[in-house]
VEXMAR-529584 format. One line per field, with one value per residue (C-alpha): x, y, z; residue number from 1; residue in three letters. Coordinates in steps of 0.001 Angstrom, whole numbers. Each point is the difference from the previous one (the first is absolute). Example, Ala and Ser with C-alpha at 12.3 -4.5 7.8 and 13.67 -1.06 7.14 Angstrom:
2
east = [12300_1370]
north = [-4500_3440]
up = [7800_-660]
nr = [1_2]
rest = [ala_ser]
This chain:
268
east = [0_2891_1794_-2785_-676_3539_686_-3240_-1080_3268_-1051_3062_-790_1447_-955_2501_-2384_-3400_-1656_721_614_-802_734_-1310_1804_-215_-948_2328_-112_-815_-3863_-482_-1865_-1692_-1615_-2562_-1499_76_1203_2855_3609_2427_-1293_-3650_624_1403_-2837_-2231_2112_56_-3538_368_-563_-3278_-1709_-64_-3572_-851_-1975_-2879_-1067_-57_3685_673_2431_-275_2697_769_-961_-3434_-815_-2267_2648_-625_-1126_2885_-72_1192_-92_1832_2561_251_1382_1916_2225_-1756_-161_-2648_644_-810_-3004_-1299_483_-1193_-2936_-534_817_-2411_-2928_1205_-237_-3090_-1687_1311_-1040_-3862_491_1485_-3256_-2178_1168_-100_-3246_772_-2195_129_3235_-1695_71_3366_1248_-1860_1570_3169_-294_-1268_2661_2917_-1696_-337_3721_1520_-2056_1693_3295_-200_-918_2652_2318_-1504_659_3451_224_-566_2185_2888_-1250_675_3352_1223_-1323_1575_3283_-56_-1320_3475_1865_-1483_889_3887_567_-1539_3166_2169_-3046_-282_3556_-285_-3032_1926_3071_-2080_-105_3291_1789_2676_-2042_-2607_3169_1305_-3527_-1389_-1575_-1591_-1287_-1195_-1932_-1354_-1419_-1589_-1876_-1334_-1447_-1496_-1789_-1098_-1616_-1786_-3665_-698_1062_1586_2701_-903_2420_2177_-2359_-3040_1481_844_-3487_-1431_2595_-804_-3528_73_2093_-2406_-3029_2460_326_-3667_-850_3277_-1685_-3230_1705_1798_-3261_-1674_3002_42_-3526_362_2793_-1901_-3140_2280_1706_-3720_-874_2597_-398_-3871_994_2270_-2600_-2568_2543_-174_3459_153_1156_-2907_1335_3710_324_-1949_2460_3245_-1504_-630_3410_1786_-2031_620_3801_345]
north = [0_2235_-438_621_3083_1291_-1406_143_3690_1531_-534_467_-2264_186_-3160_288_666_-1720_1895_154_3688_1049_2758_862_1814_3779_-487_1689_-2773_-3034_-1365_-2552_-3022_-276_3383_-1878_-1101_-3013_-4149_1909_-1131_-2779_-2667_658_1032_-3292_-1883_1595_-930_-3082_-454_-193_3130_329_2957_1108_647_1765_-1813_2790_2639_2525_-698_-80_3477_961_-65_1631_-3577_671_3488_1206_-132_1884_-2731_-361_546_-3244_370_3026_-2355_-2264_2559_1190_-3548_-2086_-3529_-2824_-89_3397_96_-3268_2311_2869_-1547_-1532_3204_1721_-2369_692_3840_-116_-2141_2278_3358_-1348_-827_3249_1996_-2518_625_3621_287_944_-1193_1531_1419_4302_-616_-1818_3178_2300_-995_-130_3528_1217_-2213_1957_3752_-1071_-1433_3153_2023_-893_-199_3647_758_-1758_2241_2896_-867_-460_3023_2081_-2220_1085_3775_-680_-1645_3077_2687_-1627_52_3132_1720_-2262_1971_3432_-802_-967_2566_3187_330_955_1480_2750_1031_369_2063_2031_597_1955_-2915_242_-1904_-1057_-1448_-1413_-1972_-1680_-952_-815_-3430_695_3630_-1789_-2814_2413_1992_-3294_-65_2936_-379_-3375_1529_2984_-2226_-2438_340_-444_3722_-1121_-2226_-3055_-655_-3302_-1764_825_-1768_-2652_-514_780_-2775_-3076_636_-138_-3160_-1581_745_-1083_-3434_-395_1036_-2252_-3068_664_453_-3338_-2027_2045_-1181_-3697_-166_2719_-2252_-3280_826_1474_-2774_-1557_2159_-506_-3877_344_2309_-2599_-2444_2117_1432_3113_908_2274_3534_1674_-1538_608_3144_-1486_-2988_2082_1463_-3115_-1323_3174_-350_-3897_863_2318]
up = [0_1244_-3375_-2178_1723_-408_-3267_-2086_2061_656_3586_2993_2693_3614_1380_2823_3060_1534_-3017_-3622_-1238_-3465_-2376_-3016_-3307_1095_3880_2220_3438_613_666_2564_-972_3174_-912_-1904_3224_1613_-1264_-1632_1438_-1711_1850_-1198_-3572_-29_1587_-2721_-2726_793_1196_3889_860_1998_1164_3564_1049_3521_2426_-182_-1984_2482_670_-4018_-386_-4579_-1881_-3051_-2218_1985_-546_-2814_-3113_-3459_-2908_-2247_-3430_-1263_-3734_192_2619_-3202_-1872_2012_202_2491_-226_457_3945_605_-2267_2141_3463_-1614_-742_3661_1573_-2236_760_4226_-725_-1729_2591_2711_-2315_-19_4041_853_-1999_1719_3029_181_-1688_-3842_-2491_-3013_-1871_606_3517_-154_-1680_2034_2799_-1302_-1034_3366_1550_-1602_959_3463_-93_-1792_2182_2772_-1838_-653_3644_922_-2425_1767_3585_-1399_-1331_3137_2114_-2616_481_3775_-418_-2327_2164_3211_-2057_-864_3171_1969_-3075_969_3523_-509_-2533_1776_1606_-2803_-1775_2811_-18_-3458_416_3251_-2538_-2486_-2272_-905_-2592_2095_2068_-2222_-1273_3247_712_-3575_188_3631_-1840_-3167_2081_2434_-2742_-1572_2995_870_-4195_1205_3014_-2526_-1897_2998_-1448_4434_-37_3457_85_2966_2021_131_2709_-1871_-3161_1875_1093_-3450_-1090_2561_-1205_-3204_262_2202_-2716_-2756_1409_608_-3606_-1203_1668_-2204_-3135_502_606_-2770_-2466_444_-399_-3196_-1313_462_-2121_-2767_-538_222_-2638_-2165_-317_-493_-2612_-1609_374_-1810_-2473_1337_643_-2957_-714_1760_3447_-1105_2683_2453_71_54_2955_2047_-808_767_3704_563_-1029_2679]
nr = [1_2_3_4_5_6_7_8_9_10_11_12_13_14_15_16_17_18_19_20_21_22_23_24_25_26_27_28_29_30_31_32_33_34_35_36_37_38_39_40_41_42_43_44_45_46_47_48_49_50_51_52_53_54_55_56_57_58_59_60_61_62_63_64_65_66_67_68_69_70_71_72_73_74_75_76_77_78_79_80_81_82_83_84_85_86_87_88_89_90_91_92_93_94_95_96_97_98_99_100_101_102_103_104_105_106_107_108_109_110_111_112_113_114_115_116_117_118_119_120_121_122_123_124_125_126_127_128_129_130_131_132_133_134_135_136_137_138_139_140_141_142_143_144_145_146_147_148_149_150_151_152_153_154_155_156_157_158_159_160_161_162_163_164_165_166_167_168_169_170_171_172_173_174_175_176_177_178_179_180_181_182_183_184_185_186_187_188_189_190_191_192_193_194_195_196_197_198_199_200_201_202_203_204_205_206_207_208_209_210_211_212_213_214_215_216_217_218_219_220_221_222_223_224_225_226_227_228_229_230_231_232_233_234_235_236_237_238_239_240_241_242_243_244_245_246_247_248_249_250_251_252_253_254_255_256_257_258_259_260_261_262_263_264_265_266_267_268]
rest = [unk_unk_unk_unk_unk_unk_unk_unk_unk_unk_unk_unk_unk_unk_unk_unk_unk_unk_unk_unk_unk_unk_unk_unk_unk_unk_unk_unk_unk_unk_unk_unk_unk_unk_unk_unk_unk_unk_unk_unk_unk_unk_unk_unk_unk_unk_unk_unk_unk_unk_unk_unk_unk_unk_unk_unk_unk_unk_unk_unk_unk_unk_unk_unk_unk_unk_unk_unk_unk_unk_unk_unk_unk_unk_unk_unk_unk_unk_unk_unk_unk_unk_unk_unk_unk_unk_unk_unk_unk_unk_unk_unk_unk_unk_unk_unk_unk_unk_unk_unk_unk_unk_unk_unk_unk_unk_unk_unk_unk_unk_unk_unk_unk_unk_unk_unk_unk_unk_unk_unk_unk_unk_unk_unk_unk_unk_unk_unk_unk_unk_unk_unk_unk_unk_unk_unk_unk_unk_unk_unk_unk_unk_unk_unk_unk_unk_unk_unk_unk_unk_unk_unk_unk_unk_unk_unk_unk_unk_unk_unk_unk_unk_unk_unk_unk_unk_unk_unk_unk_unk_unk_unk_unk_unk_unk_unk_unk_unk_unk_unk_unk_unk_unk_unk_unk_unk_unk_unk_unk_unk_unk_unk_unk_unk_unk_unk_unk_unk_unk_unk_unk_unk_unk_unk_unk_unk_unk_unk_unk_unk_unk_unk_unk_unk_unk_unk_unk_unk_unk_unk_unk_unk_unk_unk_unk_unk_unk_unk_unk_unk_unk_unk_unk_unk_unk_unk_unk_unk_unk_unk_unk_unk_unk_unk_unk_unk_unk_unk_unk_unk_unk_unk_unk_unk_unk_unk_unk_unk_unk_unk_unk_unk_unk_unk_unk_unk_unk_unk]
């Protein structure tokens, strides 16, 4: 298997360690086998290649943890596979895995109460605006936590540079002077255009920033924990959608941006 892989696909194989490492023409490091999920070390490769491998089943479901073999997987295209190069054996899994996902497509609808393809994409669509609702939000909380961090910086720059800034100021702003203390000058004037331009009118002090700060951290991670539920289940029915969509030869140019979009988000 190991020499096909390198000599037939221009595959490097490290299979030095508990787990085989792989890497592809053009891939910078190394991919772990194991990464697959479970039943993939030497010792079971081999089993399955030779037929002895069995799969390890948990004593109940509630224990039973899913991997990534068990998750909801996109149907694969498998004439398009063909072309591409692949042989008999993958067309043969392809075709299992296909039949898995589709069974587990029609179970996941079922199960969340989906029966016709408008409201699958309804709620697909209303899915992704609640998710990028909160996405943005989330942008927005960290956009005044960054205002916070810059004005604290710059008020602890006003602070240490007054010094030099007044004696500048005492000396009748003289040149000489300006030039010992340029950078401290410079920096201190920076400021004092920051502040100028605080929409607050006021500038807070350093506590008060603080405070401002630890809250909007607090509301951050509150909305953060939302946005990660609302993802995975976001993420789930698109890749629902885009294998009933295969099914029903759908998956054509009018879903094309709609599909760049849900892989851009399950990427991430």
């Amino acid at each position: 298997m190991l020499k096909i892989l390198q000599e037939k696909y221009n595959v490097e194989v490290d299979d030095s360690g508990k787990y085989i490492k792989f890497k592809a023409e053009g891939q910078k490091n190394f991919s772990r086998i194991n990464s697959l999920g479970a039943g993939y070390d030497k010792e079971e490769i081999e089993k399955k290649i030779t037929g002895d491998y069995k799969e390890k089943t948990p004593k109940t479901e509630k224990n039973r943890t899913q991997t990534k073999e068990e998750k909801l997987g996109l149907l694969i295209d498998i004439q398009q596979k063909i072309k591409e190069g692949k042989g008999i054996g993958y067309e043969k899994w392809a075709r299992k895995f296909n039949m898995k996902q589709t069974a587990k497509t029609l179970s996941f609808l079922a199960d969340n109460g989906i029966n016709s393809y408008e409201e699958l994409s309804e709620k697909h669509n209303d899915l992704y605006n609640h998710y990028e609702a909160l996405r943005l939000k989330i942008k927005e909380y960290d956009a005044k936590m960054e205002d916070i961090r810059v004005l604290q910086g710059t008020i602890i720059t006003y602070i240490k540079t007054n010094d030099a800034y007044q004696k500048y100021k005492k000396s009748g702003y003289n040149k000489k002077v300006k030039e010992q203390y340029l950078d401290e000058i410079t920096a201190h004037q920076e400021a004092r255009k920051h502040f100028n331009n605080y929409e607050g009118g006021k500038v807070p002090r350093i506590k008060e920033l603080k405070e401002q700060y630890a809250i909007l951290k607090e509301e951050k991670a509150e909305l953060y924990k939302e946005y990660n539920k609302s993802k995975r289940v976001y993420v789930e029915l698109a890749v629902a959608k885009k294998n009933i969509d295969y099914i029903l030869e759908k998956d054509n140019e009018i879903n094309q941006d709609s599909y760049r979009k849900d892989d851009f988000e399950r990427s991430r």
